[in-house]
C-alpha positions as CSV (number, residue, x, y, z in Angstrom):
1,X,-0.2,-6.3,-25.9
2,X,-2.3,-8.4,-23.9
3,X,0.9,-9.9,-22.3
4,X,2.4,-6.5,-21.4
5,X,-1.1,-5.6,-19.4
6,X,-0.3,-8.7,-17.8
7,X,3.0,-8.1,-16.6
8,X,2.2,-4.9,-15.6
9,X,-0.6,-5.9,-13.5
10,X,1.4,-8.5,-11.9
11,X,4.0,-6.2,-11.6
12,X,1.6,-3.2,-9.4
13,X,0.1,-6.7,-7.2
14,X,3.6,-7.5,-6.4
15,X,4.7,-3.8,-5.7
16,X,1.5,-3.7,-2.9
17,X,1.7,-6.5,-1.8
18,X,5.3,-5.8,-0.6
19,X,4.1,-1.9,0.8
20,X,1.0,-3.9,2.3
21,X,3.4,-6.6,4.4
22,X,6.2,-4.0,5.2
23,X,3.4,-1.4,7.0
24,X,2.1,-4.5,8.5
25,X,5.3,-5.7,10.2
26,X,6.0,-2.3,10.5
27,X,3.3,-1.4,12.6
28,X,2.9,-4.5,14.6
29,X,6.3,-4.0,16.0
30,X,6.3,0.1,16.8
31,X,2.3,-0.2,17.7
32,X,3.0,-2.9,20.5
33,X,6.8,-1.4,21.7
34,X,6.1,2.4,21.5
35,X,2.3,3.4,20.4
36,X,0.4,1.4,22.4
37,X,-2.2,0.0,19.8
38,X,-3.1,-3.5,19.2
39,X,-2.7,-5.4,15.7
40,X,-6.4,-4.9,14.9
41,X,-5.7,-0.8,14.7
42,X,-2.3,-1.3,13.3
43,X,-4.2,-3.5,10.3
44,X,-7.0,-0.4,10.1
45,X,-3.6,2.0,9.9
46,X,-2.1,-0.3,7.3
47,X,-5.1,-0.8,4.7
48,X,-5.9,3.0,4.8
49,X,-2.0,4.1,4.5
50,X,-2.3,1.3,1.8
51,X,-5.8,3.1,0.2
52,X,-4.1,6.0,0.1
53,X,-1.0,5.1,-1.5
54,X,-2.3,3.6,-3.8
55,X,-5.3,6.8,-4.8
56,X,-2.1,9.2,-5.0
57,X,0.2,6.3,-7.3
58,X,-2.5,4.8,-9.4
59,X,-4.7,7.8,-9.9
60,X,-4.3,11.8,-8.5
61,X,-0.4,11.6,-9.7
62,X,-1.5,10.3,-13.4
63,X,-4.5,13.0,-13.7
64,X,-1.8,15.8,-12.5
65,X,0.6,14.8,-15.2
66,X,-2.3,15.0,-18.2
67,X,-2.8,18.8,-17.2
């Protein structure tokens, strides 16, 4: 039991850790080439996109499925 929370924990880290870094590299590159914005607003983007993501996975999409 304890294990499996474990796992799973590590599991959700890993997942938004990976979203986290590919939004970052993501908007680094497009926010200097095309959008004009510096990494400081790109990081702002990033953690809210990130916020966000993870509100709709972790908690709106679970309480919609228990209705």
């Amino acid at each position: 039991m304890k294990l499996n929370f474990l796992f799973n924990f590590l599991k959700k880290i890993f997942f938004y850790f990976l979203l986290f870094a590919g939004i970052i590299l993501s908007t680094s590159h497009l926010g200097d080439n095309y959008m004009g914005i510096s990494d400081e607003e790109g990081y702002l983007l990033t953690i809210g996109i990130c916020c966000l993501t993870a509100f709709f996975l972790e908690y709106l999409i679970p309480k919609l499925k228990c209705k």
